[in-house]
C-alpha positions in Angstrom: -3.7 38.2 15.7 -6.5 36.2 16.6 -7.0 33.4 14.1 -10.2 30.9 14.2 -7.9 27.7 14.4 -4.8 26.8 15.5 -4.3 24.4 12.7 -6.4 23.8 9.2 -5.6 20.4 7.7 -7.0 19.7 4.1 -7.2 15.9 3.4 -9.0 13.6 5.6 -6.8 10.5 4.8 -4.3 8.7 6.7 -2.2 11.8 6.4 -5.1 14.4 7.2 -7.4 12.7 9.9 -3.9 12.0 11.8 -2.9 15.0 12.0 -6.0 16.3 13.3 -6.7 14.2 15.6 -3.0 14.5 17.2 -3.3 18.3 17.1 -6.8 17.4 19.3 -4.9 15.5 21.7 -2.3 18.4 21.9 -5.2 20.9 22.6 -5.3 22.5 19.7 -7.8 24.1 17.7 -8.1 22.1 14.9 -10.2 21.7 12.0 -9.8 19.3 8.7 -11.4 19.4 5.8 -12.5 16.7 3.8 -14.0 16.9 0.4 -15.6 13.5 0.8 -15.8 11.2 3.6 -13.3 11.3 7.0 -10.6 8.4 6.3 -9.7 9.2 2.6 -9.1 7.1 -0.1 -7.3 4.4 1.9 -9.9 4.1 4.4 -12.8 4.3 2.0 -11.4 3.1 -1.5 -8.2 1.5 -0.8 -6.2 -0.3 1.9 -9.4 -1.0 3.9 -11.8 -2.4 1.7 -9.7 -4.3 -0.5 -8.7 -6.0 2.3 -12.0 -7.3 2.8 -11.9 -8.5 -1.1 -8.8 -10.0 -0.5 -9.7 -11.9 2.7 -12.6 -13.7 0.5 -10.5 -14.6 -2.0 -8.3 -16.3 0.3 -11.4 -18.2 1.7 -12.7 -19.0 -1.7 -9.2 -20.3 -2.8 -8.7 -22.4 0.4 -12.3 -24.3 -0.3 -11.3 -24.8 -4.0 -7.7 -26.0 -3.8 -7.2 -26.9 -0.3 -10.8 -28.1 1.0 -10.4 -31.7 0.0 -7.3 -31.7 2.2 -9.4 -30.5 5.1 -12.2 -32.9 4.1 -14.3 -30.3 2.7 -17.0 -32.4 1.3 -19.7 -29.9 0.2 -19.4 -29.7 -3.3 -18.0 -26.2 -5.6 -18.6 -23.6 -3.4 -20.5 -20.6 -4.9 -20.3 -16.9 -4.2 -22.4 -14.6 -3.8 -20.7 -11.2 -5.9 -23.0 -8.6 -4.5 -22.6 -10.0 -1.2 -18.8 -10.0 -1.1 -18.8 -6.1 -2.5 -21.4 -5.5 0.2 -19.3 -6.9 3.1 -16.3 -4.8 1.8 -18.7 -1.5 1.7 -19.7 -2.1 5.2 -16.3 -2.6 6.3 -15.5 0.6 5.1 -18.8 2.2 6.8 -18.1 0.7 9.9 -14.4 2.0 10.2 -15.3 5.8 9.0 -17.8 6.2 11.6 -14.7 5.0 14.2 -12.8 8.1 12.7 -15.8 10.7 13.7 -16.2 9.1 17.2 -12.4 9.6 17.5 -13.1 13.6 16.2 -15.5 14.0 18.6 -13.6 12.6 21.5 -10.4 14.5 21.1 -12.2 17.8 19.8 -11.2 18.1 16.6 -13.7 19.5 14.1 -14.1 18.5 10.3 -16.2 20.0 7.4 -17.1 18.2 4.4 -15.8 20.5 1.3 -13.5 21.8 -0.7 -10.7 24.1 0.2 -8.6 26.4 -1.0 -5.8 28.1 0.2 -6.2 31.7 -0.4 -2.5 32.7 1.7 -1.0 31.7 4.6 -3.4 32.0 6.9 -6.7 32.0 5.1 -8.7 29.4 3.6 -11.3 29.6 1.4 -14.2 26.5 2.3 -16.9 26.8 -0.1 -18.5 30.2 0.4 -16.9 30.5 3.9 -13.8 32.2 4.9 -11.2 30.3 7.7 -8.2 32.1 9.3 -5.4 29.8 10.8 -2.1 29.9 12.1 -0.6 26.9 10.1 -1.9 25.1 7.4 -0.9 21.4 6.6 -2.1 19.9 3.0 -2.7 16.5 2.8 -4.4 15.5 -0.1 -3.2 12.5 -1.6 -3.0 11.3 -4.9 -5.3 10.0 -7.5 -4.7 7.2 -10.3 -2.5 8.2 -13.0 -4.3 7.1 -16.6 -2.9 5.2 -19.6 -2.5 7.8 -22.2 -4.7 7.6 -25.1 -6.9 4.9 -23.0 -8.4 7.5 -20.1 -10.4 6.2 -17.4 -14.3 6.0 -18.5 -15.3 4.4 -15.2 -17.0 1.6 -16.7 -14.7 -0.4 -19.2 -11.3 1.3 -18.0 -11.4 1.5 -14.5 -8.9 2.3 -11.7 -8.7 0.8 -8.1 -11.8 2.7 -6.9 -14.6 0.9 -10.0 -12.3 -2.5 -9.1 -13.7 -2.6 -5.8 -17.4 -2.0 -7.1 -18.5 -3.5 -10.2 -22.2 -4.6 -10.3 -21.3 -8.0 -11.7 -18.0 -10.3 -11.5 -16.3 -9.6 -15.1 -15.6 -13.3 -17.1 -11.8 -11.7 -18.4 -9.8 -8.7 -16.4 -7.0 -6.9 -18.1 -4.7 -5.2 -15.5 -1.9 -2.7 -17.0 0.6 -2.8 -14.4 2.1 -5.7 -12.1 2.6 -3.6 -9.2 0.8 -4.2 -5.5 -2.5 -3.0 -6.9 -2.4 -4.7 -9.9 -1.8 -7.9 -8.5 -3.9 -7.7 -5.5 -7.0 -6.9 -7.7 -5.2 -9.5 -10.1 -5.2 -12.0 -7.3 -9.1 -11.1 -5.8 -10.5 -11.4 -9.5 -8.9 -14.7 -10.2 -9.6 -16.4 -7.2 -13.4 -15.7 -7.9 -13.2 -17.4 -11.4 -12.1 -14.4 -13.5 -9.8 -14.8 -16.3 -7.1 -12.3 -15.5 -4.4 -11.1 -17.5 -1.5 -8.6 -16.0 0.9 -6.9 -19.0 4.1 -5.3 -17.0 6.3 -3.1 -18.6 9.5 -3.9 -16.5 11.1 -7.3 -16.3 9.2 -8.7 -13.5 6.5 -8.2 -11.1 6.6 -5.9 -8.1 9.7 -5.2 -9.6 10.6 -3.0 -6.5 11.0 -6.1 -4.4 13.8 -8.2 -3.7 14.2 -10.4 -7.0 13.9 -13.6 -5.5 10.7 -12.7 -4.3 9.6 -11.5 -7.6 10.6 -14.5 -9.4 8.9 -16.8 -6.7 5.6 -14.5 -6.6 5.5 -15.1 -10.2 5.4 -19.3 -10.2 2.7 -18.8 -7.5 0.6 -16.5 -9.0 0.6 -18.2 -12.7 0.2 -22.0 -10.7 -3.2 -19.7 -9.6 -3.9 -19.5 -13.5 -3.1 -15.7 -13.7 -1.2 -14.9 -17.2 1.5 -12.5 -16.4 3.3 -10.5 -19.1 6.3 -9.2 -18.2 8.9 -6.8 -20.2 5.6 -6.0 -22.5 4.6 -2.5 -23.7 1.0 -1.8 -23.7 0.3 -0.1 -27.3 -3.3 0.6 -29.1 -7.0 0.7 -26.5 -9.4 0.1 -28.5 -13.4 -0.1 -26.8 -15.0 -2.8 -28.0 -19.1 -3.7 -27.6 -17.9 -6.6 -25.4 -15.2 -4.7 -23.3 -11.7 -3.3 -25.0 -9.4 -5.2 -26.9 -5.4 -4.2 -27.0 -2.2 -4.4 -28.7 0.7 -5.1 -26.3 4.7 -6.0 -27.7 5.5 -9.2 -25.7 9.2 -10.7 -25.8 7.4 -13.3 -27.9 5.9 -10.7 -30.6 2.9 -8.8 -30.7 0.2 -9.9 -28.8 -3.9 -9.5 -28.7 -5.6 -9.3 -25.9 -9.4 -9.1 -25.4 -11.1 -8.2 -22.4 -14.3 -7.3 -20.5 -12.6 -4.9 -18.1 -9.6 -3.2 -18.2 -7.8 -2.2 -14.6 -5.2 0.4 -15.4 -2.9 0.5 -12.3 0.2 2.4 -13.5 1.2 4.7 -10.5 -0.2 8.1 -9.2 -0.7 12.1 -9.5 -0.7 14.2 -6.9 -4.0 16.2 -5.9 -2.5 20.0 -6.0 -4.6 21.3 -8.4 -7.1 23.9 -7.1 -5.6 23.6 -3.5 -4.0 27.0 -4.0 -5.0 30.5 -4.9 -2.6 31.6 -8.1 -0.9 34.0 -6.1 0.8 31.5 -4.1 3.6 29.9 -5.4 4.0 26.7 -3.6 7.1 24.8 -4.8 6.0 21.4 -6.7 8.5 18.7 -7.6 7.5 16.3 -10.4 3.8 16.9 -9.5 4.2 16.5 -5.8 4.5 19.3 -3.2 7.6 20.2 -2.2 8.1 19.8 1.6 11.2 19.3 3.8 11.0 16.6 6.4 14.2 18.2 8.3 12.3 21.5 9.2 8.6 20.2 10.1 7.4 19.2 6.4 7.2 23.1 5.8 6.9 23.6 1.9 8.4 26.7 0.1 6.1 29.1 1.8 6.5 29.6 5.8 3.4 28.3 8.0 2.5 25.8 5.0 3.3 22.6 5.9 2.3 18.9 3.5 2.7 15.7 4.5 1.4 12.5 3.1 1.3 10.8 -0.8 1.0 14.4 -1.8 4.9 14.9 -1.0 5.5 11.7 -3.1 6.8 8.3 -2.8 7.1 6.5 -0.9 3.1 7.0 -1.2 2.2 4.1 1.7 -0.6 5.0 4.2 1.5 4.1 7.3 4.7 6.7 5.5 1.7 9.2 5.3 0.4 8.3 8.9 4.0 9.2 10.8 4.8 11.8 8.9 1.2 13.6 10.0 2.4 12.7 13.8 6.0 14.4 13.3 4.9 17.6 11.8 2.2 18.1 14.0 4.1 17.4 16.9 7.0 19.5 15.6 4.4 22.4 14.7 3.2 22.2 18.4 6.7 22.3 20.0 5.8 18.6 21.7 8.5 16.4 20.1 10.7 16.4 17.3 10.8 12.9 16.1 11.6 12.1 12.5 10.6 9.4 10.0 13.6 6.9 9.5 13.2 6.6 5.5 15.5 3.3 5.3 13.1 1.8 7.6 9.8 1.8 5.9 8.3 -1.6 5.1 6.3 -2.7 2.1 3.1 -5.3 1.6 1.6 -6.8 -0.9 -1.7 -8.7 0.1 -1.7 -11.5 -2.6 -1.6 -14.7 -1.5 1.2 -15.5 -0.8 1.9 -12.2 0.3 4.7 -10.2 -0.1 6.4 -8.1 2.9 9.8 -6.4 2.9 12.0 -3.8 4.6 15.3 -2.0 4.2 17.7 -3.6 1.1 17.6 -5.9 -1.3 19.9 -8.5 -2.0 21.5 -6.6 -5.0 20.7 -3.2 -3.2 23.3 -3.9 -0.8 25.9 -5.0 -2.4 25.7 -2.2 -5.0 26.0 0.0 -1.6 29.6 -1.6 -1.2 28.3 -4.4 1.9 29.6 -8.0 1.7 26.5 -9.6 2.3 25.5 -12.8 4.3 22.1 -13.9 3.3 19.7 -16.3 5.2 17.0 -18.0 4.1 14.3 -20.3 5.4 11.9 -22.0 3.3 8.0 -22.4 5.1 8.0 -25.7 3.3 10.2 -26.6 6.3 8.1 -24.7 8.6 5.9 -27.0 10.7 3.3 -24.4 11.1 2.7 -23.7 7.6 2.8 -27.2 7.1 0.1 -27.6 9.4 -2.5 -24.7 7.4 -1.3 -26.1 3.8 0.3 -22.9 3.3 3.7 -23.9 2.7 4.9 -21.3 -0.6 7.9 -18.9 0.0 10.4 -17.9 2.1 12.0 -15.3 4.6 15.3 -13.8 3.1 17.0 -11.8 5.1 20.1 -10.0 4.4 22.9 -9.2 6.6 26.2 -7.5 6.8 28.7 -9.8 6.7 31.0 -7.8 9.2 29.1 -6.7 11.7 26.0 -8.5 11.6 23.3 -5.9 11.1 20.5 -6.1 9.6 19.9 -4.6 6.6 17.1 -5.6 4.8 14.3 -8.5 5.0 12.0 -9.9 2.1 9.3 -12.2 3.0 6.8 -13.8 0.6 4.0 -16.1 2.4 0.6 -17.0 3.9 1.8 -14.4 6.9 4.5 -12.4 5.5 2.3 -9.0 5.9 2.4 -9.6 9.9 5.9 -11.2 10.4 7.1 -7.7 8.6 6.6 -5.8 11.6 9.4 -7.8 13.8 12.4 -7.4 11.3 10.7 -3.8 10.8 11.8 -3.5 15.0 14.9 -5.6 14.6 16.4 -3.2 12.1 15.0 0.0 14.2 17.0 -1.7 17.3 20.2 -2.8 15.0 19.8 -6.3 15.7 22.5 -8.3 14.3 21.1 -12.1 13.3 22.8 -13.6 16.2 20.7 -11.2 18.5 17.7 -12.5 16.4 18.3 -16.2 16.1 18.8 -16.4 19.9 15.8 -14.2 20.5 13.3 -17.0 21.4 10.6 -17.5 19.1 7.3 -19.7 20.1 6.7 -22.7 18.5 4.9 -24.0 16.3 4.9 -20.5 14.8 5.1 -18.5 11.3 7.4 -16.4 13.0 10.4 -19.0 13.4 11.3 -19.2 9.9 12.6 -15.4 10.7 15.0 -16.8 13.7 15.5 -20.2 11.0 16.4 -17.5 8.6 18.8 -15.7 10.7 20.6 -19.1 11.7 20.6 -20.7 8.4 22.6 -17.5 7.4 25.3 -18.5 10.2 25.2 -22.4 9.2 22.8 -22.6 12.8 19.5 -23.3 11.0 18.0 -26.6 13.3 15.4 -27.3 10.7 16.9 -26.1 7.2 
């Protein structure tokens, strides 16, 4: 049968615009639909542009608590809020119009709309009818609310209203002290809001190493954030001047009042309405159900999903290779897989947060006698040199063999550094292969070959 595409992908995020464009490189006929704007949330709403939020906070801390160091004489610095949403905006702009060059140039169509799969092959756009031979969903996900305090976009917000309010707020309450709580946590407070973060769990980014929780925690209250952790967010109630709530602190009950409130608590997967009744695509807790061993085909044959909409880990560069491997699977090119103990983590606060592979107490619950190394940047002269000497790179080892098998970095740079202990582990580099890989100097990146050394009692400058 003759079918109008080769492959329909709905979702043009990370997930989505990657897999079309690799099917465009492959030849393919290829279209994706996008109910809003090519790039998806992360391009549009999310990694992206609170990047550029996050950059001029890091600016605007440096002049307030390190200027006088670099002889920054020219008084309080003031910032312009408009301006600095603006920036991010154009950011954004600038980066979605790459994605439709990169459509046109590799011949891959797109439609703005929504879609919904009427079978296997069919596709219902709007008021227009598709036929394809495979189908690949990537939708993404959307923020989950706070029951009983549902998102008005206005006084209880998610990510996307964080990243766009008309006015700086004077007090933010975040629920949640996960990576987007604390990078909005981190953005707000640098720009003179008072921010507040209630976690339920013991610490914050409590799926990091807990080291680096602990020491992300001193940095972040020295920044005059309050941080509540093992607290239980209980009554919302809207107030004229913002919402005021009840949390249950290890201390007692505790107040809090607050112009905004930020709920960043996880995230639900966008399924509804993507398919007719009829089909009865398997879901698991929300999330599609696809296997990564055969192609990221879900319960029905020539469906395939790939992206946050499968579930965690729900990280744009997860969502990205996964696209590539069932694409190039579906086209009989290749048939790589996605190494899922090799993902790494950010966290853009500053210090930032990056890790890969196992914790500390990860590992030795896995049944690994564990060497640990770890280099503090206070003895790195680089960091020295920027006044950016807060955190550490941990890495942990097996104590038999040598590999690597996890690494947790908090730091001015720890987002980049990631990437080499991210291709260390790939390789199975054992911390003698990566303490005598030369490193350049004077350089972030030494503390990772200090680290490795000052595991093996080599460390020159620790």
């Amino acid at each position: 049968m003759a079918y109008d595409y080769d492959i329909v992908v709905i979702g043009g995020g990370p997930a989505g615009y990657a897999a079309a464009l690799r099917a465009g490189q492959l030849g393919k006929r290829v279209l994706c639909v996008e109910r809003d704007k090519l790039g998806g949330i992360c391009l549009n709403w999310g990694c992206i542009p609170t990047k550029a939020l996050l950059t001029n906070a890091h600016l605007a801390e440096l002049l307030k608590n390190h200027g006088a160091k670099f002889g920054y004489v020219g008084g309080e610095p003031k910032w312009d809020f408009t301006q600095i949403i603006k920036r991010s905006r154009d950011v954004a702009g600038q980066l979605n119009k790459g994605i439709e060059s990169l459509f046109r140039k590799y011949k891959a169509q797109s439609k703005q709309g929504v879609a919904k799969v009427l079978d296997p092959h069919t596709i219902q756009v709007g008021d227009e009818k598709v036929t394809t031979d495979s189908i690949i969903i990537a939708t993404g996900v959307r923020p989950r609310p706070l029951p009983g305090a549902e998102f008005d976009g206005k006084t209880i917000i998610s990510y996307k209203e964080a990243m766009s309010l008309p006015a700086l707020p004077k007090s933010l309450l975040i629920i949640g002290a996960g990576p987007i709580g604390l990078e909005f946590g981190y953005f707000y407070n640098a720009l003179g809001t008072k921010v507040t973060v209630v976690e339920m769990l013991d610490r914050v980014l409590p799926g990091e190493d807990e080291d680096v929780s602990k020491e992300l925690h001193k940095c972040l209250t020295k920044r005059g954030l309050e941080l509540l952790v093992s607290s239980k967010t209980g009554k919302v109630e809207k107030t004229a001047s913002g919402v005021k709530v009840q949390v249950e602190t290890p201390q007692g009950p505790k107040t809090i009042e607050a112009e905004k409130m930020l709920v960043a608590i996880g995230v639900l997967a966008n399924v509804e309405g993507v398919f007719a009744d009829s089909l009865k695509v398997a879901l698991f807790k929300n999330h599609i159900k696809a296997d990564p061993k055969n192609g990221y085909q879900t319960s029905v044959p020539g469906i395939y999903a790939v992206g946050d909409v499968i579930g965690p880990p729900w990280l744009a560069h997860v969502a990205h290779h996964e696209a590539i491997c069932c694409v190039e699977r579906l086209c009989g090119h290749a048939d790589h897989t996605v190494d899922y103990s090799n993902v790494p983590g950010c966290t853009y606060t500053d210090p930032g947060v990056a890790s890969v592979g196992l914790t500390e107490k990860a590992a030795r619950e896995a049944g690994y006698e564990v060497r640990i190394g770890k280099f503090p940047f206070l003895a790195s002269g680089r960091a020295i040199a920027s006044d950016e000497s807060e955190g550490f790179v941990k890495l942990v080892f097996d104590k038999k063999y040598g590999e690597l098998l996890g690494a947790h970095l908090i730091g001015s740079q720890a987002t980049e550094l990631i990437a080499e202990l991210v291709m260390a582990k790939k390789l199975e580099a054992t911390e003698e292969e990566i303490l005598h890989a030369m490193h350049p100097h004077p350089t972030y990146s030494e503390s990772i070959m200090e680290a490795a050394g000052q595991g093996l009692g080599e460390s020159i400058h620790f």
